[in-house]
N, C-alpha and C positions, 0 to 999 in steps of 0.2 A: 467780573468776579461774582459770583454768588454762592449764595450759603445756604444750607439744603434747609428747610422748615419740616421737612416730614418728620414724623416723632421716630425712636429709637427703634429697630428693631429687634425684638425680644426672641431669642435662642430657646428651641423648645429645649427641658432639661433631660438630661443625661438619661441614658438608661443601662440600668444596673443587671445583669445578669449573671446566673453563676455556669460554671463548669461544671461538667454530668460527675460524678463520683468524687471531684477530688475537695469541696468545700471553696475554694478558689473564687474568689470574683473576678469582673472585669467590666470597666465602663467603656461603652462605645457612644462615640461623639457621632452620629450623624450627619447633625448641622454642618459638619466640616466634608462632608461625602458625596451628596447626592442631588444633584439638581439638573432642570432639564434645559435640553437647548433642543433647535428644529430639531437635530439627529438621533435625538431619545435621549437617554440618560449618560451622564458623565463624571467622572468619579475625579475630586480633590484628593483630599485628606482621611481618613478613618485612623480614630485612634483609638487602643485597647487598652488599657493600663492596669494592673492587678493592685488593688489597695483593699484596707478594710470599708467595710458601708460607713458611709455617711452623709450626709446633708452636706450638698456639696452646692443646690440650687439657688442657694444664695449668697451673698457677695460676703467673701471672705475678710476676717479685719486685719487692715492696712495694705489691702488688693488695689493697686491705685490706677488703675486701667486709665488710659491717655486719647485722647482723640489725635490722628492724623493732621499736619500740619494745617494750618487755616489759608485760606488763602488769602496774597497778601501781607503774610508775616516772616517777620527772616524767617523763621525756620523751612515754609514753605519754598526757598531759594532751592532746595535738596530734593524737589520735587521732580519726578521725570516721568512721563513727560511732563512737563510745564504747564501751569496753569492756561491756556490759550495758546499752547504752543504749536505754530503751524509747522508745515515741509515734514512732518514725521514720522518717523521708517512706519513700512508697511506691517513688521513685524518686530516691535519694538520691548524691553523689556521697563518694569514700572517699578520705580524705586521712590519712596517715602520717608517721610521720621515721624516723631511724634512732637505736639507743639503744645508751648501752654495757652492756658485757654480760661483759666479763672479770673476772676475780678485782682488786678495788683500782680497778675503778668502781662509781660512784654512781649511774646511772641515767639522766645527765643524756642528750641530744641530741647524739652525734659525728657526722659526715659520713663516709662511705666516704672511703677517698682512695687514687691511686693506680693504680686503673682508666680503663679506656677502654670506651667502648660497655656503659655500664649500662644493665639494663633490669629490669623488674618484672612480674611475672604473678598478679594478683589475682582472687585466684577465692572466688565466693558458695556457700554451702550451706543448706540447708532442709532443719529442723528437729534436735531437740535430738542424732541420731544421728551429723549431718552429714555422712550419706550419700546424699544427691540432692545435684549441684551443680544449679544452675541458670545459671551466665552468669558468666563472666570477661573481664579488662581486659588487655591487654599491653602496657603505657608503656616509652618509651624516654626515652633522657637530652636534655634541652632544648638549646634553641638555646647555649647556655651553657656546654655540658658536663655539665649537673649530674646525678646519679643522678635519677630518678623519683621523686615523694612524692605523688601524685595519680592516679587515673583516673575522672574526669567520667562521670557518669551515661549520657550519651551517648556514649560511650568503651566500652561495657559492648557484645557482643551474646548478647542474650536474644530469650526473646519475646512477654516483656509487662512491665507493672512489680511489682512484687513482692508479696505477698497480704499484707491485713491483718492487724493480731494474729496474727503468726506469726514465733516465732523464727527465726533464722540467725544464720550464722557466716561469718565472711567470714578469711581469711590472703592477706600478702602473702608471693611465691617471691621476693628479689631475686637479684641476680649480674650479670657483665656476661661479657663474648668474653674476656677474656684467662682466665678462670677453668671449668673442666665443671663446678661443682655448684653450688648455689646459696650463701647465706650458712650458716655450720655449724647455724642454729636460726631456725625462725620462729614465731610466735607465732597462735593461731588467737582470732580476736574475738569474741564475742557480740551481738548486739542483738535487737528485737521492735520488727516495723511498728507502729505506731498504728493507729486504726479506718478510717481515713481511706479512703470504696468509690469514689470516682468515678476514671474511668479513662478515658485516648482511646480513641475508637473507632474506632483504626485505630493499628497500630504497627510498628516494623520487627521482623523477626523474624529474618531472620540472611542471610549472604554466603558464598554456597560457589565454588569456584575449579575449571576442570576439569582442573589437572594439582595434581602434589603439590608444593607451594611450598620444600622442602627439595631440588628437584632445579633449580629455574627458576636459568636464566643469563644475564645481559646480552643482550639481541636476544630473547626467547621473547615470545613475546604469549602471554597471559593473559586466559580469558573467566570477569567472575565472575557467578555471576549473584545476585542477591536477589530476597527475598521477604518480603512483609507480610501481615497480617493483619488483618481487620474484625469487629467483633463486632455486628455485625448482617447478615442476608443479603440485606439488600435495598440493602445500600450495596455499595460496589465501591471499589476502589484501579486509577485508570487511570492512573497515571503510578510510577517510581522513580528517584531521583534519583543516579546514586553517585558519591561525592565518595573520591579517592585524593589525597594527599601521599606526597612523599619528603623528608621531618621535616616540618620547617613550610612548605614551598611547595606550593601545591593544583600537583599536573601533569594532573589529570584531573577534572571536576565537567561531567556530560552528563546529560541523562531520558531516559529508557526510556519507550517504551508496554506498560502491565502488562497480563497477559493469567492470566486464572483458571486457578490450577495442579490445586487439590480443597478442595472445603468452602469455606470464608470466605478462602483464600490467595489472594494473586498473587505473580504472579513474573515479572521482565525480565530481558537480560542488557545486559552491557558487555565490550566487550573492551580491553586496553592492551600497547602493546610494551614493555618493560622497556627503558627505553634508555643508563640509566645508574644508578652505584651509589648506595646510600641507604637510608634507612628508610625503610619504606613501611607504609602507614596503609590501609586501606579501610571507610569505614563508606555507609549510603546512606538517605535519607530515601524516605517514601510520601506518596503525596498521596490523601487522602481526595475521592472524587470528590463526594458531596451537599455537604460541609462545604466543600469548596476551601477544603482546610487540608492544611500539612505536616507531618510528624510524624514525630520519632525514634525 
């Protein structure tokens, strides 16, 4: 078990932009979008939201933002994978809660409360230094309202599934918009894949955007393009499929014809206009062309 000692880190704040003619605003969350991995750039989260201006950078009253369960504490039992948990699928998905953590609690399971627009940033590390990330998750709050406590294996952009018998460390960032930092403490996880070698052979490998997603406004079209990968060269990926929501409604699911980037790659693009505010989601499936098969 161990407890992470690095200090908090701090969410640069929002930026506030308006729409050409119509008066309109709209805050785009970057923090929640854009970070790199070997493969370039990889797109989470982006949210647009149209409200009036205001001082939003700092913590709102009675925003009671949660740390991720502690390790060690019942509520960490809900953890998955598990604190040092070995044999672990190759591509596994990572489910959390939130735990108390103040002086005169017990460990048990509280819920955030008191926020608006939670979200979660889940990021993987390899090996015991946990300095290589490999691939991160950026969840928003459910149809429901409810803070994030999940991000699905296919929620993840990487660009393979994860190596056998090899530890990693995996932490969740929570926080939401009324607040810039995250929750005052997070916890970093442990586990070790299992032996388990057999892998698709063809998988998605990430989603880049050609403008910077912390500046996009109501009306901008947006080209993102993706790219997969085969691990044989004598197969090919002739199709990508990308699928966009603004929460849980699909506003975009179109194919692409893939066309060879370098090496075992392909890569199509898509474009979309922003047409209105939301959470916005981008991930994209490949289609193995010998198998005519899809694959996340």
């Amino acid at each position: 078990m161990e407890e992470n000692s690095a200090p908090p880190i701090n969410l640069p704040p929002p930026v506030i932009v308006k729409s050409t003619g119509t008066g309109k605003k709209a805050f785009v969350f970057g923090i929640l979008s854009v970070f790199v991995l070997a493969a370039g750039l990889a797109l989470g989260v982006f949210l647009v939201s149209r409200q009036q201006s205001q001082d939003i950078r700092s913590k709102a009253a009675g925003c009671d933002m949660r740390w991720p369960a502690k390790p060690g504490t019942a509520c960490a039992n809900k953890l998955s994978p598990a604190m040092d948990a070995t044999n672990v699928s190759l591509t596994p998905d990572f489910i959390w809660d939130y735990g108390g953590y103040r002086d005169g609690e017990n460990g048990d399971c509280v819920e955030p409360s008191g926020c608006t627009g939670y979200y979660a940033n889940v990021i993987v590390w390899e090996g015991s230094d946990k300095g290589t990330e490999v691939m991160r998750c950026g969840a928003v709050i459910d149809s429901n309202g409810n803070p994030p406590k999940s991000c699905n294996w296919v929620s993840f952009y990487h660009n393979e599934p994860l190596k056998p018998n090899t530890d990693y460390w995996w932490r969740v960032e929570p926080g939401s918009k009324e607040t810039s930092s995250h929750a005052d403490q997070t916890w970093d996880y442990h586990f070790k894949t299992g032996g388990e070698t057999t892998a698709p052979t063809a998988s998605c490998q990430n989603v880049t955007a050609d403008k910077d997603l912390s500046s996009v406004k109501i009306g901008d079209t947006v080209t993102f393009t993706g790219k997969g990968t085969v691990t044989d060269s004598t197969d090919s990926i002739d199709e990508i499929n990308f699928i966009i929501l603004n929460g849980t409604t699909s506003v975009f699911n179109d194919n692409a014809p893939a066309t060879l980037d370098s090496g075992n790659t392909y890569k199509a693009t898509k474009s979309i206009t922003i047409n209105s505010a939301g959470s916005y989601s981008v991930r994209i499936r490949v289609h193995q062309k010998t198998a005519d098969k899809w694959y996340e």
